[in-house]
N, C-alpha and C positions, 0 to 999 in steps of 0.2 A: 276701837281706837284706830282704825284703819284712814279715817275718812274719807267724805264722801265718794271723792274718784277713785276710790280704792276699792270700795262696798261696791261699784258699779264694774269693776274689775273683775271683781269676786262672782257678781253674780253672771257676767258673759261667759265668764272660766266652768261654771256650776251649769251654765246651758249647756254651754262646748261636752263638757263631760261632767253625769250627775255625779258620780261617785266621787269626784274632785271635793278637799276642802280647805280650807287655806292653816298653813302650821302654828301651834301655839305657839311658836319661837317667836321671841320678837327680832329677831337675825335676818329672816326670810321669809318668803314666800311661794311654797311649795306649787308646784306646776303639774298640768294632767300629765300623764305621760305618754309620751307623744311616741308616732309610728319610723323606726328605724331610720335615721336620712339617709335619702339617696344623691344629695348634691354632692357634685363633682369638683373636687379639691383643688384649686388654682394654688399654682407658685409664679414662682418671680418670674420665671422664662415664657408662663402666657400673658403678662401684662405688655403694654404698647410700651416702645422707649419713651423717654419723657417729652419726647423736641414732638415725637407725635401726637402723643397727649394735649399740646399745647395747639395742636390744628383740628381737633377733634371735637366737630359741633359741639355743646351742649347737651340737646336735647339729643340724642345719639345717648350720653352716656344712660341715659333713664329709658329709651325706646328702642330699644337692639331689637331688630327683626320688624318693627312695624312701621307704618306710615307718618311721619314727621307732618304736622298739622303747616296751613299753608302758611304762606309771611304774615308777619302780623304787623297792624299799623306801627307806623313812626312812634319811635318810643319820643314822650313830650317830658316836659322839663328839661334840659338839655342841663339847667345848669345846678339844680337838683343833684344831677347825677356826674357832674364831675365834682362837686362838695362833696359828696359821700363817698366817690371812688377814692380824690387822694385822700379824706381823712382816715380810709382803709388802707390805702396800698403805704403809708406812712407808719401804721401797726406793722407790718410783715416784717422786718428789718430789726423789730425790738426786743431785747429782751428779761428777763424777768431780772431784777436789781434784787439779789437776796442781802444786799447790806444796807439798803433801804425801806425793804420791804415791799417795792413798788413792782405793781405784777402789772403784765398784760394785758390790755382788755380785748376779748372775742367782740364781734362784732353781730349784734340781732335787729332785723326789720318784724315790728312788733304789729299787727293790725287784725280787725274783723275779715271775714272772709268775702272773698272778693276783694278787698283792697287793695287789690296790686302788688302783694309781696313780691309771687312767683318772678311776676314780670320786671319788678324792679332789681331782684336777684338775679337774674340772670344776664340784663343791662348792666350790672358792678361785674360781675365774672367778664362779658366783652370789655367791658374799661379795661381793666386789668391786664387781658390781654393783651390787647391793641397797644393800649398808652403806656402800658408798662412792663411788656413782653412776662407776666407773669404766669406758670403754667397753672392752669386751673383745673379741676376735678369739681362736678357736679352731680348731685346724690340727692335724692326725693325721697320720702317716706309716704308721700299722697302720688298721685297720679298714675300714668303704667307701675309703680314702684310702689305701689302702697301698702302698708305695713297692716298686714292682716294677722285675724285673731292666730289661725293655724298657725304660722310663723310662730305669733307672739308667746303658742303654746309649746314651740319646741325648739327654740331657739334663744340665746342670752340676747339683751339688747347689743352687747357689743360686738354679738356674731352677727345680728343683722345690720349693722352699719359698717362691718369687715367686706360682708358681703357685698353691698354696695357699691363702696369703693373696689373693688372687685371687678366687680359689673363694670365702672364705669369704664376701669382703664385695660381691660384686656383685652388683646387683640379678637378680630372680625373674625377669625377661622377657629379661635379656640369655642367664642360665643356661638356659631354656626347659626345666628337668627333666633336662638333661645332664649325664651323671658325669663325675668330671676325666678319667678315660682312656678311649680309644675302644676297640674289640675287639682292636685290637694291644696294649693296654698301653701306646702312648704318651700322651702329655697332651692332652685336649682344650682347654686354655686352658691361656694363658702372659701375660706383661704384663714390664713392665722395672721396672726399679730407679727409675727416676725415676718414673714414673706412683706409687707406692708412695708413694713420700718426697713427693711433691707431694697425695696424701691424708691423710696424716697429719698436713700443716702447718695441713690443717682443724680439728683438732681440741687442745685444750691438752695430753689424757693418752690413753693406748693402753694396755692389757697383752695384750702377744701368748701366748698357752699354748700349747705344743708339746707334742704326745703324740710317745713313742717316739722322739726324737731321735737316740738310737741306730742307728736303720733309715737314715740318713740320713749322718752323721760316724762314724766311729770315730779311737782314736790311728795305725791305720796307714795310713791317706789320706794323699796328698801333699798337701804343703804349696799347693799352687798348687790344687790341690781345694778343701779345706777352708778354707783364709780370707778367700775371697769373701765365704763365710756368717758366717764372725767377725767380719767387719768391716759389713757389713751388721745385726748383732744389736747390737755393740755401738754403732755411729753414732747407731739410728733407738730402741732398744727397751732400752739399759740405760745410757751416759751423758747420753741427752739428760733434762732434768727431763720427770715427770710419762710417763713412760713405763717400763713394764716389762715380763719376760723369767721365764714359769718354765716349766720343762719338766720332764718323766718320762724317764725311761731304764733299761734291766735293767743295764744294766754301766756303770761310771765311765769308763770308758776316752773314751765318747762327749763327757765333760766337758773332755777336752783341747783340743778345738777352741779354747780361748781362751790356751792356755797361751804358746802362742808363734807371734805372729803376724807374719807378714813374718821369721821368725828371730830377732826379741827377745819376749824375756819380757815377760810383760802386766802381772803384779802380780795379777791378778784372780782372786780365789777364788769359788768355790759355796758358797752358802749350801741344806747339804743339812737339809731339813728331815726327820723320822720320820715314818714312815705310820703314820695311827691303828690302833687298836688298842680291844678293847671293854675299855671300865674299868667299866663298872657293871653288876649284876642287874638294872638294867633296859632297857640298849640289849643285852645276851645275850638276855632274852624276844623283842624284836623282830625277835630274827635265829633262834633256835633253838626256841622253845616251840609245843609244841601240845597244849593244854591246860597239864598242870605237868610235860611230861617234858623230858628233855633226850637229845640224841645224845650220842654221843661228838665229833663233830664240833669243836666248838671247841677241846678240849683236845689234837686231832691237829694242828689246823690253826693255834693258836700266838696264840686270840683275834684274827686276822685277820680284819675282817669280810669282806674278798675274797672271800680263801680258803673262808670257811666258807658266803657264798651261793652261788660257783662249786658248790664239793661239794654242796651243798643243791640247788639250781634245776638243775644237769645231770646231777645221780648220779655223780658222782665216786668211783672208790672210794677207801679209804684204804689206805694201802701195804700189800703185799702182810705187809712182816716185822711189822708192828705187828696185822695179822688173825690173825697166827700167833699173835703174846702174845697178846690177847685171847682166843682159843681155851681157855687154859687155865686160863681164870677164870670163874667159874658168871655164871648172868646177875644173880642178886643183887647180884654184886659187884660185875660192872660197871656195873648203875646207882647203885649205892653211889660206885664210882668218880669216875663221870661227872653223879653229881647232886649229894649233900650235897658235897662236896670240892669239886667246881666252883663252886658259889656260896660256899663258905668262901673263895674269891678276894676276895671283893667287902665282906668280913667287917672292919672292922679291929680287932677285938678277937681275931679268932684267934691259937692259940697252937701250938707246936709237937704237943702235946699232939694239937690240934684234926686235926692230920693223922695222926700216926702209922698208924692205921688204913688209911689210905691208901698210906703209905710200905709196908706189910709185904705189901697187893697188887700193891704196886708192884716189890717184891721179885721177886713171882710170874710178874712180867711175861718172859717168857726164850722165846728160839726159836732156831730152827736151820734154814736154805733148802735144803733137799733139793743143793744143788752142795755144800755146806760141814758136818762133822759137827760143826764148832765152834759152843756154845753161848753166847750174847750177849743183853743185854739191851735190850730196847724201849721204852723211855720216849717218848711222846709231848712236844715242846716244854713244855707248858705245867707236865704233870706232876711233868718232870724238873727244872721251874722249882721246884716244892714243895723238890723233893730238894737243890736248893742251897742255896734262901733257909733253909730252917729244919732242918737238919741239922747235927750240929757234926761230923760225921764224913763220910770216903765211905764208900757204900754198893757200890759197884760191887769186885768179886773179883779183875779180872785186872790186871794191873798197870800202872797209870796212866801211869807215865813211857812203856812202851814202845808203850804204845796211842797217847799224844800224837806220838810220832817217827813211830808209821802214817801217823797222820794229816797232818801237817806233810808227808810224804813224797805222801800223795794229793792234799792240797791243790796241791802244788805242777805236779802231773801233770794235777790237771783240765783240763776244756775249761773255755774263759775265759767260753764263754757257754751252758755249760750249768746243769740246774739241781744237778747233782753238787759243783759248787764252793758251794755257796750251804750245800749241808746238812754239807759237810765243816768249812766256817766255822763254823759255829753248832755243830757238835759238837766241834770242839778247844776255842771258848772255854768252852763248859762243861766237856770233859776238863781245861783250866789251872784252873778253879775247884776240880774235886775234887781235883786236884793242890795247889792250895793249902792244901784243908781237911784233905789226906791230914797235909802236915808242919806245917805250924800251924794244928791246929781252935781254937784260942783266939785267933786273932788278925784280928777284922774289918775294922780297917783296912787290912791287906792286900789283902784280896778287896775292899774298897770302893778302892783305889788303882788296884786291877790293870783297866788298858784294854785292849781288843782290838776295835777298829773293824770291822765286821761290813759288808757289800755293802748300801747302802741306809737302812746303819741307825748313819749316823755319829754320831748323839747320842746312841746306847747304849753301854752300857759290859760287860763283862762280868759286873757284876754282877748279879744274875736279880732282878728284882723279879717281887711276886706274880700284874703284871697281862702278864707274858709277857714274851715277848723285841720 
């Protein structure tokens, strides 16, 4: 009765140590037992004052003692990211209405990997800053800071997010260039619950960011695990005023942590914001141009500026069945494809018209993977967005109903944290869109009505607008 993320729990915990087995109780979940700590106890006196907290990089609070990675391009969307900061910095100031019932909502950037969480969270922590003098605290569970098994084996989830925060704010000379975990992977620093809550009473407002939260909680935790940390977020970092709570995560499941705490229901929902996306020709040049060419790059990768620095800055390649479409299209065309068409995005006077040309490459687009003789076609995200928005018809040959029961059937089979569910998602909601335009191509408010909440991307809808999914 564990399931599955739990059974995989079970058997890392059963590598780490054989003798390990997890307890009949259904209360808990017995842990190996781990080697004596030797992290070194922080109080209130080695933490930074807060006024310095508030000038304290970032990435500093997660990389104490190592090399800070170089500047990174111009962060894009510009206006992305003041929609999202004040509808966050507008939570901090609230708080919980217990004659109403009306709770606060934490705040989570929800997306596949590489999608630009990291970067979009730490773009809302400088809002914040900047525009709203708010002190900020920044804590990772991935990256220098990542939440490994050793840890996970001797340590509570809410000692290592203590710890963390810990990390982030204590002064240069207490840290002396020390990472949080020593060559075992256990924690080099730890600190209590009260040291914490008695630093925060310094200051009026706080917003804690949590990267990858995920690494940390999921829904199959026990209960007696995971609401330490729920009650610690909520006490210090989302009902008190002038305090707030956002975090990142690849899967929702980690948002449960608040659903029911102590065994009743919280009331409390996520306020899931969308991860930017490039809306203009001119934050696309700042990511793709050199000179006036264009890759194909953004139109594979869904106008995510993540995704498409990821692929850019490490050579990423692009999937295997989409190199195969390509193949079969001269190179004319595909910079036809990937150039005028791609800026006809940014266009608002384009018309169906303006694409066609594109639609009938898009046609061309077909491959077939050496295991399977079955011919299929390859639209890239973005492209495939043309073929929604401005087509009164579908385009695709085989037959739609039966391909949605595929997929509905593989959705249901994926791994919950793989990136296979993520692409199955976003290919059914556009298979129901051609499925809509198959039996009513003359009816748009249909397809403008028709919801299908997508991993990450709960303020979308399935309706394809021109600047991507």
């Amino acid at each position: 009765g564990l399931g599955a993320d739990a059974n995989r729990i079970v058997d890392a915990l059963k590598e780490f140590d054989p003798t390990w087995a997890p307890s009949t109780s259904s209360t808990e979940v017995q842990r190996p037992m781990a080697a004596p700590s030797k992290a070194r106890v922080l109080g209130v006196d080695d933490f930074l004052p807060v006024e310095e907290v508030r000038k304290k990089p970032l990435l500093e609070m997660t990389r104490c003692g190592s090399t800070l990675p170089a500047n990174q391009p111009e962060f894009v969307n510009k206006r992305w990211l003041t929609e999202t900061g004040t509808a966050i910095n507008n939570l901090v100031d609230k708080v919980d209405d217990d004659a109403t019932g009306q709770r606060v909502s934490p705040s989570a950037l929800i997306g596949c990997s590489r999608a630009g969480k990291t970067r979009a969270l730490r773009e809302i922590g400088l809002e914040l800053r900047q525009k709203y003098n708010r002190p900020v605290v920044y804590v990772s569970f991935n990256d220098a800071t990542t939440y490994q098994l050793e840890e996970a084996a001797s340590s509570s989830p809410l000692d290592s997010l203590l710890a963390r925060i810990a990390y982030a704010i204590a002064k240069p000379e207490v840290l002396a260039g020390e990472r949080l975990h020593d060559d075992e992977g256990l924690l080099s620093f730890t600190t209590n619950r009260t040291c914490l809550v008695e630093w925060l009473k310094r200051s009026n407002d706080c917003v804690l960011l949590i990267d990858e939260i995920n690494n940390l909680v999921n829904s199959a935790m026990p209960a007696i695990r995971k609401d330490p940390v729920a009650f610690f977020l909520r006490d210090n970092f989302i009902s008190t005023a002038g305090r707030g709570w956002v975090c990142t995560t690849h899967v929702t499941d980690a948002l449960t942590v608040f659903d029911s705490i102590g065994g009743n229901p919280s009331g409390r929902v996520f306020l899931r914001h969308s991860l930017p996306v490039v809306e203009s020709e001119e934050d696309l040049k700042k990511l793709v141009y050199e000179g006036r060419r264009l890759t194909v790059h953004p139109a594979y990768y869904g106008l995510s500026p993540g995704l498409i620095m990821t692929s850019l800055d490490k050579g990423y390649e692009l999937d295997r069945k989409w190199e195969l479409a390509l193949e079969k299209l001269s190179e004319k065309e595909r910079s036809f494809l990937f150039g005028e068409t791609l800026l006809d995005l940014f266009n608002p006077n384009a018309t169906a018209a303006s694409f066609r040309p594109s639609f009938e490459l898009l046609s061309r687009c077909v491959y077939a993977m050496p295991e399977s003789p079955v011919v299929q076609r390859a639209w890239p995200p973005v492209a495939l967005g043309f073929v929604l928005s401005r087509c009164g018809a579908p385009m695709l040959s085989e037959p739609i109903a039966e391909r949605g029961e595929d997929l509905l059937v593989a959705l249901r089979d994926a791994p919950t944290r793989g990136g296979r569910a993520w692409e199955i998602a976003v290919t059914l909601a556009l298979t129901l869109r051609l499925e809509a335009l198959r039996c009513r191509p003359s009816s748009s408010k249909l397809l403008n009505d028709l919801d299908v909440q997508l991993p990450g991307e709960s303020h979308r809808t399935v309706t394809i607008f021109p600047s991507g999914l």
